[in-house]
C-alpha atoms as one frame of an Amber mdcrd trajectory, in Angstrom:
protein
 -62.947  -2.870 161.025 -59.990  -1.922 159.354 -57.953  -1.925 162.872 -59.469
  -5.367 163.335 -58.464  -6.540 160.126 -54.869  -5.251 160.385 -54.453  -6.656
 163.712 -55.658 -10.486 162.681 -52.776  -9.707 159.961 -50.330  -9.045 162.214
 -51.322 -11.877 164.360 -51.358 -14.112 161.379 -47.792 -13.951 160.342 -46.553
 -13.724 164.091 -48.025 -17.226 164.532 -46.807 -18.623 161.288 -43.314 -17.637
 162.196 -43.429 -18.850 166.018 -44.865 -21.721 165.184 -41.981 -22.318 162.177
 -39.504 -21.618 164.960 -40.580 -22.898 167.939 -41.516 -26.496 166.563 -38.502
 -27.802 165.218 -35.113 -29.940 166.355 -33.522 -26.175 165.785 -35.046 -24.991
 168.914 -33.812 -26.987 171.479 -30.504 -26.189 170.387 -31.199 -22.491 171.000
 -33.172 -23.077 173.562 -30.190 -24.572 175.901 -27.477 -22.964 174.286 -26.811
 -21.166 177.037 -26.203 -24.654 178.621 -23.418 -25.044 175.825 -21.686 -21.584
 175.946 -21.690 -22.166 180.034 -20.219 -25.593 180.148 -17.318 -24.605 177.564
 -16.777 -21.154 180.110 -17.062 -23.554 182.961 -14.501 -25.996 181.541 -11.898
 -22.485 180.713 -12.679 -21.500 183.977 -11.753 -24.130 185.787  -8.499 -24.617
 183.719  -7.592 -21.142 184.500  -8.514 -21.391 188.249  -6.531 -24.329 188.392
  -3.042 -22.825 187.302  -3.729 -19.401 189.027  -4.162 -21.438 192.041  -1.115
 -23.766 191.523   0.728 -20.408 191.231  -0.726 -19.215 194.070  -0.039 -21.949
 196.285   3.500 -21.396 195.813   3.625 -17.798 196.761   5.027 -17.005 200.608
   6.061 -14.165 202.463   9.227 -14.932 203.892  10.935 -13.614 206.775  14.410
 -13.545 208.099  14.068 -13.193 211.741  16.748 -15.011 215.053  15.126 -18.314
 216.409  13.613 -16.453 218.823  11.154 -14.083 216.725   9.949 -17.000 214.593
   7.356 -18.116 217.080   6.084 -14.341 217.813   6.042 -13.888 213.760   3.574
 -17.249 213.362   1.092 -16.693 216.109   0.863 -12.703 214.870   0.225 -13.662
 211.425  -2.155 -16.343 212.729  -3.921 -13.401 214.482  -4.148 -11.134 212.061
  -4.711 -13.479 209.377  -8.167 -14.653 211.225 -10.827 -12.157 210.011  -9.765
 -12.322 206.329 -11.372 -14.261 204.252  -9.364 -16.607 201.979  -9.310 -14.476
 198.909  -8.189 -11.571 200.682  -5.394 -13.072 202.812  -1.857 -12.612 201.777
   0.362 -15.696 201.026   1.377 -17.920 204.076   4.364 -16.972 205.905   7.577
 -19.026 206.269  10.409 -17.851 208.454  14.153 -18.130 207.797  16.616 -18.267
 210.492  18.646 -14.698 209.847  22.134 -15.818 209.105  25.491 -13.306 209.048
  24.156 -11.688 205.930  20.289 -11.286 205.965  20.457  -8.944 203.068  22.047
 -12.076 201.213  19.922 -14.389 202.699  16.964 -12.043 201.454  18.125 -11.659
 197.848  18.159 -15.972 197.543  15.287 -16.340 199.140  13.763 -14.894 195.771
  15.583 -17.867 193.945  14.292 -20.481 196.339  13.217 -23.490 194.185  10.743
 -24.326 196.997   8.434 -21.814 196.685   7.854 -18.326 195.042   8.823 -15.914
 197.198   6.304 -12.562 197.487   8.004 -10.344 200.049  10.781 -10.804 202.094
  11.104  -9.389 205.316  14.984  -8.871 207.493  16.914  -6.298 209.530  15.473
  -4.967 213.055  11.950  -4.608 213.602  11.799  -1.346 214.305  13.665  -0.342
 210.824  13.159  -3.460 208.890  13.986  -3.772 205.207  11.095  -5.589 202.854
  12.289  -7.233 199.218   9.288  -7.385 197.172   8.344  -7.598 193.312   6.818
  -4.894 191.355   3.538  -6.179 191.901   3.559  -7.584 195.791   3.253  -4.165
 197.694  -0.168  -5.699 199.789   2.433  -8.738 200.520   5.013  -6.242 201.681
   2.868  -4.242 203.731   1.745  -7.302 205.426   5.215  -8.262 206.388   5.761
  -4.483 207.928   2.007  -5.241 209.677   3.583  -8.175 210.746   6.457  -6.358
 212.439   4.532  -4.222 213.749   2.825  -6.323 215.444   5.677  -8.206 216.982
   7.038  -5.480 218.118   4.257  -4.004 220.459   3.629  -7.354 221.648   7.164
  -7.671 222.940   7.472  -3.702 224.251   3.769  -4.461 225.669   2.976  -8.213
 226.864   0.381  -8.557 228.596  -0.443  -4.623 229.642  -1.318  -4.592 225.575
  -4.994  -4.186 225.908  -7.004  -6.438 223.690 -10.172  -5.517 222.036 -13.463
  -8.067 222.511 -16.016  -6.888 220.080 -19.948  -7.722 219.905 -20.567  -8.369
 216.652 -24.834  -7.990 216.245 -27.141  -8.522 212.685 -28.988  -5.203 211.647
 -31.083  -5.475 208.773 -31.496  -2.208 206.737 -35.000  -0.323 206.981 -34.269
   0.818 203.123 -32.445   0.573 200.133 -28.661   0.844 200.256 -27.141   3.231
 197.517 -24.375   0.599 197.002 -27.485  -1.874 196.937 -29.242   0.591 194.080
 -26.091   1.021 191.771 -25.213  -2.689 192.095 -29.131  -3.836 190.598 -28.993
  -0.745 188.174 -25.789  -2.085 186.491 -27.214  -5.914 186.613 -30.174  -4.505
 185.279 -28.461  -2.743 181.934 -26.397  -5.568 181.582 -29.421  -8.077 181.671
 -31.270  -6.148 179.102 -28.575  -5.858 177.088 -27.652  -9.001 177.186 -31.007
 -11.108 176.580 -31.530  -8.134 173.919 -28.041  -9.035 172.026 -28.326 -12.685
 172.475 -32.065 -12.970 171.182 -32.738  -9.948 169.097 -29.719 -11.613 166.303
 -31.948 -14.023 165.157 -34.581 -11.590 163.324 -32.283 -10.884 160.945 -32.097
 -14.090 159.343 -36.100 -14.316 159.015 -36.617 -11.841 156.319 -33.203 -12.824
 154.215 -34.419 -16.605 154.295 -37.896 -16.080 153.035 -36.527 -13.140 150.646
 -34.433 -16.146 148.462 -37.328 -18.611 148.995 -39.808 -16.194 147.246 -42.414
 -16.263 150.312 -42.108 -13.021 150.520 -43.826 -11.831 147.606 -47.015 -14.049
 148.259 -47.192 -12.401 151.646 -46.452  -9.211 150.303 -49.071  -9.613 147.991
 -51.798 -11.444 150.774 -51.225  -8.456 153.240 -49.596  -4.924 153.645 -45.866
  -4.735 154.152 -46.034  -3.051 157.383 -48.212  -6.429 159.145 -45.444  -8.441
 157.551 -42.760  -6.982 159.086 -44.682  -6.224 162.150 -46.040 -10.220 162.675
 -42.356 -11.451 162.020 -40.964  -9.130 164.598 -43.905 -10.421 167.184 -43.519
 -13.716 166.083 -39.427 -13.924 167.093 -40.234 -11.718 170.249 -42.918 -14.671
 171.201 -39.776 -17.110 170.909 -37.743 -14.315 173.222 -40.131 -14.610 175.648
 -40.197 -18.232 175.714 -36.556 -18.522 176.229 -36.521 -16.133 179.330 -39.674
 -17.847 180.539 -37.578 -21.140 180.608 -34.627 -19.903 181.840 -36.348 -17.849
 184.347 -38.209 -20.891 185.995 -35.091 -22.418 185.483 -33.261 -19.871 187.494
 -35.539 -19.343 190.265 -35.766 -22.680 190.989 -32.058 -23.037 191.454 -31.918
 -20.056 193.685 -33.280 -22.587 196.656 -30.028 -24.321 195.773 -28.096 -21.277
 197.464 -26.033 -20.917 200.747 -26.895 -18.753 202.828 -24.038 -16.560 202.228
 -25.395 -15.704 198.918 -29.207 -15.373 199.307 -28.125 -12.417 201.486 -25.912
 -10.721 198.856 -29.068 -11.130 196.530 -31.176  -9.710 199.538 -28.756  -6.744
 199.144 -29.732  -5.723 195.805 -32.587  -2.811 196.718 -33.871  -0.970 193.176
 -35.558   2.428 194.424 -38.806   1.266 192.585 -39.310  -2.243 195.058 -39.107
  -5.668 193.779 -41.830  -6.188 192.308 -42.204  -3.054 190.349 -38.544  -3.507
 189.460 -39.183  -6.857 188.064 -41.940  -5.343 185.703 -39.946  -2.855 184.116
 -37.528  -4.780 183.337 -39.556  -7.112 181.633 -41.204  -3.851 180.117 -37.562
  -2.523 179.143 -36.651  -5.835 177.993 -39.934  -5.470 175.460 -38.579  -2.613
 174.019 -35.230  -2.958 174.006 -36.143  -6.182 171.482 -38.536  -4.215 169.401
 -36.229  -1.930 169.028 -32.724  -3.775 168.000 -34.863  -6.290 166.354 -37.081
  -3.713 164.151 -33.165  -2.381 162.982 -32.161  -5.794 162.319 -35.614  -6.890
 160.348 -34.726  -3.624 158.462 -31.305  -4.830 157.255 -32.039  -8.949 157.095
 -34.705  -7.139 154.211 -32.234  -5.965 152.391 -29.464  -8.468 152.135 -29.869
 -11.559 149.904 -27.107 -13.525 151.229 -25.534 -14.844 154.889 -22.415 -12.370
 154.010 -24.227  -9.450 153.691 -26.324  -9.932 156.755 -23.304 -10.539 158.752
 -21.558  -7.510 157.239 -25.297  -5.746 157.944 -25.299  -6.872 161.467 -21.686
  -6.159 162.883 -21.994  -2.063 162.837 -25.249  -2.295 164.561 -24.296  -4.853
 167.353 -21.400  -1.969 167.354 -23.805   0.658 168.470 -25.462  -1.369 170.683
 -22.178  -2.228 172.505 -21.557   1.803 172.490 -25.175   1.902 174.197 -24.593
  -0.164 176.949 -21.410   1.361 177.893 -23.153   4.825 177.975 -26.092   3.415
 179.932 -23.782   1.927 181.894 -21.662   4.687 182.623 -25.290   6.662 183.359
 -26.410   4.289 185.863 -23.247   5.288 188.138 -24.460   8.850 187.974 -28.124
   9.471 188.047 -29.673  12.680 187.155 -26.822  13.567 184.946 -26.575  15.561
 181.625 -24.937  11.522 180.386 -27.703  10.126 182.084 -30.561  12.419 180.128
 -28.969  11.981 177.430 -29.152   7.923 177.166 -32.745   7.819 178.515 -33.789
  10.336 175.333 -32.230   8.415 172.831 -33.784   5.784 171.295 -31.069   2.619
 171.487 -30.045   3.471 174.582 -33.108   4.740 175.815 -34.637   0.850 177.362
 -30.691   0.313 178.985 -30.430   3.672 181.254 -33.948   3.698 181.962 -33.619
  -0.284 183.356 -30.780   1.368 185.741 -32.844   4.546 186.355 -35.823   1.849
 187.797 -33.065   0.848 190.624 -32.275   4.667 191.228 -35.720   6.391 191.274
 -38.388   5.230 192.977 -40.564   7.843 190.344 -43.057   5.310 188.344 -44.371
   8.364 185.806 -40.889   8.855 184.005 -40.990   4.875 182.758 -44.828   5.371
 181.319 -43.174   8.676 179.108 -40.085   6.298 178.644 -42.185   3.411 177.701
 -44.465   5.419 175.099 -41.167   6.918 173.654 -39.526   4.214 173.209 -42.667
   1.953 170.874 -43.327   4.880 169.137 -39.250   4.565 167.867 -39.700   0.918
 167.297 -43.003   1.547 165.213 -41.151   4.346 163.397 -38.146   1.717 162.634
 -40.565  -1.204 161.175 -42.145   1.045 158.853 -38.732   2.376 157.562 -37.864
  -0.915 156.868 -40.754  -1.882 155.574 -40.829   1.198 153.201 -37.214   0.628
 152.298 -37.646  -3.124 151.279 -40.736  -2.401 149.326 -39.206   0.454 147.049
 -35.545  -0.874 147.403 -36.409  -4.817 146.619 -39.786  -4.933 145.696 -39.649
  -2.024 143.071 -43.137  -0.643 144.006 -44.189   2.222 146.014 -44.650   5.603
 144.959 -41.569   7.467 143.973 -39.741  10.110 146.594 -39.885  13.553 146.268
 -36.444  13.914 144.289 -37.408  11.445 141.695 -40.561  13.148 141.377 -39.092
  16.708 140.826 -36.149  14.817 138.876 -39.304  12.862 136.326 -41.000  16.705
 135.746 -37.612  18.359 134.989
C-alpha cells in the first residue's frame, strides 16, 4: 500500500509538471528550437562556404613548361585528376610558357593578380624545381606527380602499359571496425548531446516554484523525495517528447537521401545489431537524463534567483563536457583501463557504455550498467531532496555533528 501510495505521488507531480510544460505557447518554441539554432548555423555556414570557396576558386598550380609540354601537362593532370573526387582534387592547373628566366618567371607567378598561385612548377622534368607556400605541400607534390607523369609518357609512349581495372560491389558479411568506432562516437555524442540540450531545463523547475511558494504546499501534501522524483519524471516525459518528434521527424527525411549517403549510414555496424543498438541508446539516453537532471534538480533547489542557477549550472555542464571527452576518448579504445574507468563512474558511466554497445556485442554488461547507473540517479534525488529540506526548508533531523555539537 505504501509503495502504491508513493508511486500515485510520484505520478501526481510528474503530470502536473508535464502538463504545465507541455501545454503552453513556451513549448513550441523549445520544441523547434533546434529549427532556430540550425537555420542561424545554416545561414554561417553558407557565408563561410561561400568565401572559402571564392578563395578557392582562385587557387592554381602553375607550371612553367616550352610550348611543347603544355599539352602533355593538361591531358596528365586530366588523367590523374579523374578518380578524385572534388574535395580531394588539387587546384586546376594553368601552364606558363617558360621564358629565359623560369626561376623569375616562377617567383611572379606568386604575384599574379589573376589568380592565387599554390605551387609552381619549372626547370627539367627530371630535376624540376616546385615554389610553394608553407601550407601547399599536397599542391606541390601534385605538380612533381605531374612531372612524373609526363615524363614516362614521353620515355614510354605507347609501350607504357595501361592498367583496365574491374571495379565489382561486395557487401560486408559483418561489422566493420571502422563501421563500430564511427557509431560508438555518434552514439556518445548523441547522448550527450540530447542529455545537455534537454536535461538544462530541470533546473529552472524547482527555483521557479521555490519563489512562488508552491513548494511548501507540496512539501507539505507529499514527501520530499516524490516531489523531486515526479518533477524529474515530469521534464524527462517532455525529453522524450522532443526526441519522439524529432525522431519521426528525422526518419522520415532519411527517404529524402541519395544514394550516396544511405550507404555511408548502411556503414555504421554497432557490435550489438541495430535494433538492440537502438534500445540502449534510448536506455542510455534514460539515464544519462536522470542522472544530469537529478544534479541539476539538486542545485535549481537551492538557488533562489536566475544568477545563482546559472552560476550553479556552469561547473556541472563543466563536468559533463570533461565526461564526454573521456567517453569519447574510451570509445577509440575498448577494453581499456580509460575505458573501465568511464563505464564505472557514474556521469560518464551512460556515455562510454553508449560507445561500448557499438563495440561489444555482450548484452549482460548493459543490464549491470543499467542497474548501476538508476541506483546513482536515485542516490542523487534523495541528496537533493535531503539537502533542500534541511538547507531551505529548516526541517529534518539534525546531522551527526550538530547532534554531538547540541550534547557537548
Amino acid at each position: 500500500m505504501k509503495a502504491a501510495r508513493a508511486l500515485r505521488q510520484v505520478f501526481t507531480v510528474a503530470r502536473r509538471d508535464f502538463v504545465a510544460t507541455v501545454f503552453t505557447p513556451i513549448f513550441l518554441l523549445f520544441l523547434f528550437a533546434p529549427v532556430i539554432m540550425g537555420s542561424f548555423g545554416a545561414i554561417g555556414g553558407l557565408g563561410a562556404a561561400g568565401v572559402t570557396e571564392g578563395a578557392r576558386g582562385r587557387e592554381r598550380v602553375v607550371a612553367i613548361v616550352p610550348d611543347a609540354l603544355a599539352r602533355p601537362f593538361a591531358e596528365a593532370d586530366l588523367r590523374l585528376r579523374g578518380p578524385l573526387r572534388r574535395d580531394e582534387a588539387p587546384p586546376p592547373l594553368a601552364t606558363i610558357r617558360a621564358g629565359r628566366d623560369p626561376a623569375a618567371q616562377a617567383r611572379a607567378a606568386f604575384a599574379a593578380p589573376d589568380y592565387d598561385a599554390a605551387a609552381v612548377l619549372y626547370g627539367p622534368l627530371d630535376r624540376p624545381v616546385v615554389l610553394h607556400g608553407a601550407l601547399e605541400g599536397s599542391a606541390a607534390r601534385w605538380l612533381a606527380l605531374l612531372a612524373d607523369e609526363v615524363q614516362a609518357d614521353a620515355r614510354l609512349g605507347a609501350a607504357r602499359p595501361r592498367v583496365a581495372p574491374s571495379f565489382r560491389p561486395y557487401g560486408r558479411s559483418g561489422a566493420s571496425g571502422g563501421g563500430q568506432n564511427r557509431s560508438a562516437f555518434l552514439a556518445v555524442f548523441g547522448v550527450f548531446f540530447l542529455t545537455l540540450f534537454l536535461a538544462g531545463q530541470v533546473v529552472g523547475t524547482m527555483a521557479e516554484e521555490r519563489n512562488n511558494k508552491v513548494i511548501e504546499v507540496l512539501a507539505a501534501a507529499v514527501p520530499l523525495e516524490a516531489v523531486f522524483l515526479g518533477k524529474l519524471i515530469g521534464m524527462f516525459g517532455v525529453a522524450v517528447l522532443f526526441v519522439a518528434f524529432w525522431g519521426t521527424v528525422l526518419g522520415q527525411a532519411t527517404r529524402l537521401l541519395p544514394p550516396g549517403a544511405e550507404a555511408g549510414l548502411a556503414a555504421l555496424s554497432p557490435a550489438v545489431g541495430a535494433p538492440a543498438f537502438a534500445l540502449l541508446f534510448f536506455a542510455y539516453f534514460t539515464t544519462a537524463y536522470l542522472l544530469l537532471g537529478s544534479v541539476f534538480l539538486g542545485l535549481g533547489a537551492q538557488a533562489s534567483t536566475m544568477r545563482e542557477i546559472q552560476m550553479l549550472s556552469l561547473p556541472v555542464t563543466a563536468v559533463q563536457v570533461g565526461m564526454f571527452a573521456l567517453a569519447s576518448a574510451a570509445a577509440g579504445r575498448p577494453g581499456s583501463g580509460m575505458a573501465r574507468f568511464a563505464e564505472l563512474f557514474p556521469l560518464s558511466s551512460p556515455f562510454a557504455m553508449a560507445g561500448r554497445a557499438a563495440n561489444d556485442p555482450a548484452i549482460w554488461p548493459h543490464l549491470a550498467a543499467l542497474a548501476w547507473q538508476l541506483g546513482w540517479a536515485a542516490l542523487f534525488v534523495g541528496v537533493g531532496a535531503r539537502a533542500f529540506r534541511r538547507g531551505v526548508l529548516q526541517s529534518g533531523s539534525p546531522g551527526w555533528f550538530r547532534r554531538r555539537r547540541a550534547a557537548a
